[in-house]
C-alpha positions as CSV (number, residue, x, y, z in Angstrom):
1,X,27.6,164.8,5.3
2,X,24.4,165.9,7.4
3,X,24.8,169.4,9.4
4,X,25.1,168.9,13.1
5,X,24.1,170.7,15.7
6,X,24.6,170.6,18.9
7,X,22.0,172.3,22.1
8,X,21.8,172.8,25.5
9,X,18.7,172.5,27.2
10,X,18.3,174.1,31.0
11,X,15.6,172.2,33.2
12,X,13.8,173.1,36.8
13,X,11.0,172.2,38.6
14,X,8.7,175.3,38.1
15,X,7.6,177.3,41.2
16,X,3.8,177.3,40.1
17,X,3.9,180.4,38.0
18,X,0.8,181.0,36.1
19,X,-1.2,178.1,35.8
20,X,1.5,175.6,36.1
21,X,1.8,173.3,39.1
22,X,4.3,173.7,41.9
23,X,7.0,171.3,41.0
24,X,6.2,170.7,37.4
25,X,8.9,170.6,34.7
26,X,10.4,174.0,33.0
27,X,13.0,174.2,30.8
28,X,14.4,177.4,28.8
29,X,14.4,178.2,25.0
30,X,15.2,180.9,23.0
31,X,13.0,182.7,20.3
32,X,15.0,183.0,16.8
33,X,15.5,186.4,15.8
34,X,15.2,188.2,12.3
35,X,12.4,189.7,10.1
36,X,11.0,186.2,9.4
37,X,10.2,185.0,13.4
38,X,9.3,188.8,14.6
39,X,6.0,188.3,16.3
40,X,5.4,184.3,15.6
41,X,5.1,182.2,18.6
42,X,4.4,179.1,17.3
43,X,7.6,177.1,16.5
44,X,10.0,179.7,16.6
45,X,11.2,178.8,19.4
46,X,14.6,176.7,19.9
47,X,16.7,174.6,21.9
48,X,19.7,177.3,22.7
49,X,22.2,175.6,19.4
50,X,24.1,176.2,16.9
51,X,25.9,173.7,13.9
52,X,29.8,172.7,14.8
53,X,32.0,170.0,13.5
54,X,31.9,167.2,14.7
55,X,35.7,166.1,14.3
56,X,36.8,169.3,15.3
57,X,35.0,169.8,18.6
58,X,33.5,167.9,21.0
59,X,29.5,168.2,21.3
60,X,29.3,169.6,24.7
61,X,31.8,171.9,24.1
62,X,29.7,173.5,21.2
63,X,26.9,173.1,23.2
64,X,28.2,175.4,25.8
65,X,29.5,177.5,23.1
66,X,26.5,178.1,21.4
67,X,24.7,178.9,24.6
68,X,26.9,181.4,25.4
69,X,26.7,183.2,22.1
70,X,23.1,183.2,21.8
71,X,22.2,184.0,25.1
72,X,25.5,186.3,26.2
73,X,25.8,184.6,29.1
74,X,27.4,181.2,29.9
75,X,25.5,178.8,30.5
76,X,25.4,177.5,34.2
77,X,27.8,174.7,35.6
78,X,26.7,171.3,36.8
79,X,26.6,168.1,35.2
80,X,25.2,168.2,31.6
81,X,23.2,164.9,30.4
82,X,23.1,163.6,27.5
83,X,19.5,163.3,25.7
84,X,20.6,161.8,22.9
85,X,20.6,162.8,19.0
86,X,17.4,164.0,17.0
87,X,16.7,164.1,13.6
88,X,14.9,167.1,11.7
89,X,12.9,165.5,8.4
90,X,15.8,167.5,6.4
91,X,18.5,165.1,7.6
92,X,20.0,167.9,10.3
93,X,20.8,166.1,13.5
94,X,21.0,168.1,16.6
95,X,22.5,166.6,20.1
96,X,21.1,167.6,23.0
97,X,22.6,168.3,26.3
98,X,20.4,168.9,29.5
99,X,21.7,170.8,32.6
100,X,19.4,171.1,35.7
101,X,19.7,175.0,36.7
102,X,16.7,176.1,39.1
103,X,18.7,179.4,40.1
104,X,19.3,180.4,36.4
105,X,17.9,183.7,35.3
106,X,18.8,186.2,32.3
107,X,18.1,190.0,32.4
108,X,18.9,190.5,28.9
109,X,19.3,188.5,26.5
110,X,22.8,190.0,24.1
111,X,23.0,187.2,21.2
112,X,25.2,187.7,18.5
113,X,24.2,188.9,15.0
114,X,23.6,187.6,11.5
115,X,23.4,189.4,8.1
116,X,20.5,189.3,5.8
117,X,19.4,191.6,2.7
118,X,16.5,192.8,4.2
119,X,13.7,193.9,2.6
120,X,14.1,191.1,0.0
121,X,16.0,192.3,-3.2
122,X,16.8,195.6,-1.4
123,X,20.2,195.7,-2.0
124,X,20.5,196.5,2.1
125,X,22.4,194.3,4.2
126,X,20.9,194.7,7.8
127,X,21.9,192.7,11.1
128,X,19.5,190.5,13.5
129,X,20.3,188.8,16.5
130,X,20.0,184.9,16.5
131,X,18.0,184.8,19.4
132,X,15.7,188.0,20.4
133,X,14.1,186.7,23.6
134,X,14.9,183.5,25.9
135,X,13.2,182.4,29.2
136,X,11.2,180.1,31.1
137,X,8.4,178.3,30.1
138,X,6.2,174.6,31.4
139,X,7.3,171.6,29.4
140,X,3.8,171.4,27.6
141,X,3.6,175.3,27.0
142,X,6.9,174.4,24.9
143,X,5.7,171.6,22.8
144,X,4.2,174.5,20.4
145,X,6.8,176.5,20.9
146,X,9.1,174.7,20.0
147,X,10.6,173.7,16.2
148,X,9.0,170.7,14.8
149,X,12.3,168.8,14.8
150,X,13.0,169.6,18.4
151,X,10.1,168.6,20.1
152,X,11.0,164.7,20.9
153,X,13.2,166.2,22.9
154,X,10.7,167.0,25.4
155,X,9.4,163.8,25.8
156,X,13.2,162.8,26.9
157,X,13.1,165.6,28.9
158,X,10.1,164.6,30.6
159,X,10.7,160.8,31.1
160,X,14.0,161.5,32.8
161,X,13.5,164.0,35.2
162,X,9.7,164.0,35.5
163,X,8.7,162.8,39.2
């Protein structure tokens, strides 16, 4: 059986910052943390996610979840849309949720931790947050952001609540 994931996605229409235009799309991911994303930009970015079982739990439950323990806070209410279901080329499948939240903002981000022998074939066990830094960005500053597997996602994102 394929690992499933399952994300939430926060959207707003931008305020202008930087050289995007008043009124265009933002929506806010999370940069992975460890040794191996530390100072990459390029897709290490993600979706706020995390894998759940499917028979267990439903997806926007985990959704919630997952955004809660990767960005220590919980995510913001309103009505969460469903984008649908990707597929990453390994066979993952991720289900993405989208919540419009043009108030939300983050001070810190306080994820929770993973192990990993770090250096490789150290012996030492160290801990890493999941996610070391989340925020805003524009919807086409996050396509390279982004995961390969989770970009479709902005197209979604873009043909239901562009103007």
């Amino acid at each position: 059986m394929p690992v499933t994931s399952a994300g939430l996605l926060l959207v707003r229409r931008g305020a202008g910052v930087s050289a995007r235009a008043a009124g265009a799309l933002d929506v806010f991911i999370a940069h992975m943390g460890g040794p191996f994303w530390a100072r990459k930009t390029d897709a290490s970015w993600s979706i706020p996610k995390g894998e759940y079982d499917p028979d267990g739990e439903p997806s926007l439950d985990a959704a919630r979840r997952e955004f809660a323990e990767e960005i220590g806070v919980e995510a913001p209410p309103g009505d969460a849309e469903d984008l649908g279901e990707f597929r990453y080329s390994s066979g993952k499948r991720l289900r993405v949720f989208a919540i419009v939240a043009p108030a939300f903002e983050v001070d810190e981000v306080a994820s929770n931790t993973f192990e990993l022998e770090w250096p490789p074939r150290s012996g030492r066990t160290q801990s890493f947050p999941e996610v070391d830094d989340a925020r805003w960005v524009g919807l086409e500053e996050a396509r390279p952001m982004l995961v390969a597997g989770q970009r479709p996602v902005l197209d979604v994102v873009a043909a239901r609540f562009g103007r």
